[in-house]
N, C-alpha and C positions, 0 to 999 in steps of 0.2 A: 700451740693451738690458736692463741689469738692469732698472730699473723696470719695464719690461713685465714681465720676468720673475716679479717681487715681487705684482705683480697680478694676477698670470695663477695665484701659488700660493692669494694670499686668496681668489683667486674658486673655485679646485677647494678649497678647505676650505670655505667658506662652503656651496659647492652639493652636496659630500658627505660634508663633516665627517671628512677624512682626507686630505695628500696622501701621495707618494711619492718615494724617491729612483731617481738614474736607474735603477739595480739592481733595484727593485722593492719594496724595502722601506716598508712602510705605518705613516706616522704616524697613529692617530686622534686628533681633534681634534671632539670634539661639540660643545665652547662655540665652534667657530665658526660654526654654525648656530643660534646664538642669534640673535632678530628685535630688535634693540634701538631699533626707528626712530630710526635717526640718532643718539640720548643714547648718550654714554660709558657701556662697561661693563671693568673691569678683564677677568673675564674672557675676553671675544671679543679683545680687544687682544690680551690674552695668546698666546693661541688663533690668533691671524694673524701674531706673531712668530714664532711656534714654526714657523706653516707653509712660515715662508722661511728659516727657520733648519735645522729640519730634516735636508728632505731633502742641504745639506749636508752639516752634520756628521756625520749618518749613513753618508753616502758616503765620506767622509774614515776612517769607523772602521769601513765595511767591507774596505775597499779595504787597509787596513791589516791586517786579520786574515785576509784573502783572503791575502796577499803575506807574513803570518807562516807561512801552510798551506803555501805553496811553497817557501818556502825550508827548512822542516824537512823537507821532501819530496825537497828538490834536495840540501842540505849536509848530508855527513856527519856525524851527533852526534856522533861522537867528535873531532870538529873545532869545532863549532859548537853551540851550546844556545842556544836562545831561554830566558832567566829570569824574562821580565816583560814586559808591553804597559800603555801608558795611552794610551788617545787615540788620538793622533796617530806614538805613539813607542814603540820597540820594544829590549827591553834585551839584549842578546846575550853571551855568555860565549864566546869565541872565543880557542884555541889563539893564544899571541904567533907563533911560528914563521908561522902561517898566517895570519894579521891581511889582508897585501897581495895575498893569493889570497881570501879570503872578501869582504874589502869590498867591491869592485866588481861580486860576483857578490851579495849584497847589494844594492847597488845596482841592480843592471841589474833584480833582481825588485821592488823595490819601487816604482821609476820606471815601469815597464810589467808588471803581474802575470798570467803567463799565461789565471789565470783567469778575471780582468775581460772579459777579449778572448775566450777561446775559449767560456767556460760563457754568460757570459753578454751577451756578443756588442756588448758596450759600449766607446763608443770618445768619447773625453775630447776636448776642445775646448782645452784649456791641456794643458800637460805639466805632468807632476809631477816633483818636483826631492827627491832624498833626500839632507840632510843628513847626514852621519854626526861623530861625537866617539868617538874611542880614550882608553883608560884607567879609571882606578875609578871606580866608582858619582859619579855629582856631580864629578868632577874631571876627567873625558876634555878633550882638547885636538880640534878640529875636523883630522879624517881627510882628507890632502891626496892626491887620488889622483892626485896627479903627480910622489911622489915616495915614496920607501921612509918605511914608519911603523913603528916599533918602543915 
């Protein structure tokens, strides 16, 4: 199934020089409507990696800043601060006292983000799995939600 998949991206870049992720977001991609009869061109390669690369990664860092919008919408600031995002990962500044009430409510938005589903009406084929690490910057120990973390 990937392959098809992978081919099915080359061919919507190829034939409109842009694809999308499932959300809608639009990569432009013009060198993949480059004619190169058959000869290698660094670019158009480029240009048909990107189209399967894409629209993942995109979706991976929408879906991420989607599920950072809810949770400062859901959790109390005065409990919880988001201080930072890259990518895939999200850096939280979180009350000790409250750690075993926020992660899992954490968790539960980032796993399933309201808005993926209700705005935009999208529904994932894998589940998403949100690791979490408690403690300072670079040092947290992986957040075991089966049991008290302090």
């Amino acid at each position: 199934a990937l392959p098809i998949w992978h081919k099915k991206q080359e061919k919507l870049a190829r034939m409109y020089g842009y694809v999308t992720n499932k959300i809608g977001r639009k990569r432009r991609l013009p060198d993949a409507m480059i004619n190169t009869h058959g000869e290698y061109n660094y670019k158009v390669s480029e240009a048909l990696r990107q189209a399967i690369n894409s629209p993942v990664q995109s979706l991976a860092s929408d879906i991420n800043l989607l599920s950072a919008i809810e949770i400062d919408e859901k959790i109390d600031n005065n409990i919880c601060q988001m201080i930072g995002s890259m990518r895939d990962a999200n850096l939280f500044l979180v009350r000790s006292d409250e750690i075993d009430i926020v992660a899992p409510q954490i968790r539960k938005i980032m796993e399933d983000p309201t808005i993926l589903r209700e705005v935009f009406k999208c529904k994932l084929s894998v589940p998403l799995v949100c690791d979490m690490k408690v403690g300072p910057w670079s040092q947290g120990v992986k957040y075991d939600f089966g049991k008290k973390n302090k």
